[in-house]
TORTI-163748 format. One line per field, with one value per residue: residue number from 1; residue in three letters; x, y, z of N, C-alpha, C in turn. Coordinates in nm, 2 decimals, padded with zeros to 4 digits. Layout:
N
pos c(NUM:...)
code c(ALA:...)
n.east c(X:...)
n.north c(Y:...)
n.up c(Z:...)
ca.east c(X:...)
ca.north c(Y:...)
ca.up c(Z:...)
c.east c(X:...)
c.north c(Y:...)
c.up c(Z:...)
This chain:
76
pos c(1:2:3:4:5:6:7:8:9:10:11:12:13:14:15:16:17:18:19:20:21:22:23:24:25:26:27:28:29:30:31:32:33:34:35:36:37:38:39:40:41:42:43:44:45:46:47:48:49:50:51:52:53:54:55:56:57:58:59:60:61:62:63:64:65:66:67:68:69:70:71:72:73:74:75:76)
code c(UNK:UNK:UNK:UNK:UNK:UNK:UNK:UNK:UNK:UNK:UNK:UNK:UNK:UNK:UNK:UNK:UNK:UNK:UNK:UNK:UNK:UNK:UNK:UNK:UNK:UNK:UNK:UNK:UNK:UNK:UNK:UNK:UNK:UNK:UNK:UNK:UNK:UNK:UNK:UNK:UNK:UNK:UNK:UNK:UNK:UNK:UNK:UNK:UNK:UNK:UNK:UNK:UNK:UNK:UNK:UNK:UNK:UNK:UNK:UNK:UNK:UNK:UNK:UNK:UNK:UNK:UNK:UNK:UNK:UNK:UNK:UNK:UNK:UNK:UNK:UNK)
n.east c(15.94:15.88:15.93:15.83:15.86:15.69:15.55:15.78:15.81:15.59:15.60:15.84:15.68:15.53:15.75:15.77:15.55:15.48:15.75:15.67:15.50:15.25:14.99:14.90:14.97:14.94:15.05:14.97:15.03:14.92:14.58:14.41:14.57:14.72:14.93:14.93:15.07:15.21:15.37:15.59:15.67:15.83:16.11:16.09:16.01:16.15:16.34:16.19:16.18:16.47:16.50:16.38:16.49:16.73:16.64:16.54:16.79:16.91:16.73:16.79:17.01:17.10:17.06:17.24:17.46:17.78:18.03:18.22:18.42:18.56:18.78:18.96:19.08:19.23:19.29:19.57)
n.north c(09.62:09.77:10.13:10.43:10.70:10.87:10.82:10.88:11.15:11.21:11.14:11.33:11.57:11.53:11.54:11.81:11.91:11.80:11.98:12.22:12.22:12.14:11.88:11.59:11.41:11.26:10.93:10.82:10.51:10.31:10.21:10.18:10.20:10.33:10.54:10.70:11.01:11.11:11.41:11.36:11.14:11.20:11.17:10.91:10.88:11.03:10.89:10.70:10.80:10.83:10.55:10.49:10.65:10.59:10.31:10.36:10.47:10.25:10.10:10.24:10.19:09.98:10.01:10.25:10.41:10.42:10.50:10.50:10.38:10.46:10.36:10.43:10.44:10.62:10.50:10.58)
n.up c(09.48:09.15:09.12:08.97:08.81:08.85:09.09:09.26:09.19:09.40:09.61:09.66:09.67:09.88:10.08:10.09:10.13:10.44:10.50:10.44:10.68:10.65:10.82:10.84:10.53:10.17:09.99:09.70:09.55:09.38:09.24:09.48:09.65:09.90:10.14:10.40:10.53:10.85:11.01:11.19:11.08:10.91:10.86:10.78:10.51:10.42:10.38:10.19:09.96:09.90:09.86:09.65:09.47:09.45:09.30:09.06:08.92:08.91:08.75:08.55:08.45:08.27:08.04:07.93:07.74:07.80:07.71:07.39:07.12:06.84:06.54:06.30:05.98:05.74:05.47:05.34)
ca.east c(15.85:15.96:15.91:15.81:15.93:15.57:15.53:15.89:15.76:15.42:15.71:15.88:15.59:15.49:15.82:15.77:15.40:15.50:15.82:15.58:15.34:15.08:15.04:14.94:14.99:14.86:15.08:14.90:15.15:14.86:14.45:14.36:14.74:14.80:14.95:14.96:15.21:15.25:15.49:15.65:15.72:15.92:16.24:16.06:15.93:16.33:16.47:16.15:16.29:16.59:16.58:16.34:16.56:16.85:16.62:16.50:16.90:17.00:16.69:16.84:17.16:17.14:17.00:17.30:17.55:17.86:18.13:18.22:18.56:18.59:18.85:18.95:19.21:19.22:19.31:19.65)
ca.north c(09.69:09.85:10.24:10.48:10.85:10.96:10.75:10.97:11.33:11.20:11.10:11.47:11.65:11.53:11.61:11.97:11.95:11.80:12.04:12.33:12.27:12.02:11.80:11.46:11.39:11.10:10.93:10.67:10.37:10.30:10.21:10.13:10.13:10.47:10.54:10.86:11.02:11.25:11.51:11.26:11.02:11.25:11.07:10.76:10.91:11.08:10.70:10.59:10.89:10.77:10.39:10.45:10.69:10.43:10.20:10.40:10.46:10.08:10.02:10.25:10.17:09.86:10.05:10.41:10.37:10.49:10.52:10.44:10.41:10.48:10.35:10.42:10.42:10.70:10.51:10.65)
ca.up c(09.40:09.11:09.13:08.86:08.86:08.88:09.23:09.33:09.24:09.49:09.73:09.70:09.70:10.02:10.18:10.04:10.20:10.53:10.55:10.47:10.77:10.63:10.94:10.75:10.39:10.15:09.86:09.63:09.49:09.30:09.25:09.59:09.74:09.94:10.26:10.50:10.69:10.95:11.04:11.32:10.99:10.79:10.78:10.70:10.42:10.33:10.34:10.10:09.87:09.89:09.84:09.51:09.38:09.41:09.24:08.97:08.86:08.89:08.68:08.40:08.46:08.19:07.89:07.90:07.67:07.86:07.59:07.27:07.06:06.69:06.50:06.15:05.86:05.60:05.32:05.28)
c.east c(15.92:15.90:15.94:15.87:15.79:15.57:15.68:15.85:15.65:15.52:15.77:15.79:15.52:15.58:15.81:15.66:15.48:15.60:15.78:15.47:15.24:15.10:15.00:14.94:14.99:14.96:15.02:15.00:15.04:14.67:14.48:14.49:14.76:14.81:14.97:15.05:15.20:15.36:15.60:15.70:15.81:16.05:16.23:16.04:16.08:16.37:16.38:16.18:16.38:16.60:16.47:16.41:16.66:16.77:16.56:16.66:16.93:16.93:16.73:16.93:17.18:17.16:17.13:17.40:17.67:17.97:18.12:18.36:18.52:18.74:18.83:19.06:19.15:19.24:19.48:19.77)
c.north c(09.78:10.02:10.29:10.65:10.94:10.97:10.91:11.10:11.30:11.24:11.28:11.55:11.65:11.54:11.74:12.01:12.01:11.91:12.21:12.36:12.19:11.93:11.63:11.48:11.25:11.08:10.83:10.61:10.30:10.29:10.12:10.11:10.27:10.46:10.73:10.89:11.15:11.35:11.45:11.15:11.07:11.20:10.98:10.81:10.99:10.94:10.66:10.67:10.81:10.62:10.42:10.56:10.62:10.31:10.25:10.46:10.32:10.03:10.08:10.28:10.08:09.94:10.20:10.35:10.48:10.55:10.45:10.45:10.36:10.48:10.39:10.45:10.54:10.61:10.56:10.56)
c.up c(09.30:09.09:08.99:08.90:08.87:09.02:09.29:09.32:09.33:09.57:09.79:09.69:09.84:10.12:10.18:10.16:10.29:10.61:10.56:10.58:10.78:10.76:10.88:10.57:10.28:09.99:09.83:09.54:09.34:09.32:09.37:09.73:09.80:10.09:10.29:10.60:10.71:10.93:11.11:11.22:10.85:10.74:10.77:10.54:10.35:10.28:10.24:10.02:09.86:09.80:09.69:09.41:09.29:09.34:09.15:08.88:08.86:08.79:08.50:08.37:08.33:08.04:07.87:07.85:07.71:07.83:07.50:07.21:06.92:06.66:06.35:06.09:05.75:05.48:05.28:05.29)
């Protein structure tokens, strides 16, 4: 699934909740797609941080232009 960076601030906002206290917490993936988690599922919910972060750099990994080299001749 490819992840959006909206979907990832849901993701860390519900570590924030859960690490504040909230005892369940609800992210939605999309219309009709949401899951809930506990307090007891917090480091499920680090690792899905995690792996859509890593997949939200690999996907804009293709498009960053990483260097460049300029050559040139004065003329002289």
């Amino acid at each position: 699934m490819a992840y959006t960076q909206a979907q990832l601030d849901q993701v860390e906002q519900a570590i924030v909740d859960l690490a504040r206290g909230e005892r369940v917490v609800e992210v939605r993936f999309g219309p009709g797609d949401s899951t809930r988690y506990a307090t007891a599922e917090l480091p499920q919910l680090i690792e899905l941080r995690d792996r859509m972060k890593s997949e939200i750099l690999a996907a804009g990994k293709g498009r960053r232009i990483r260097g460049f080299r300029l050559n040139h001749n004065r003329g002289l």
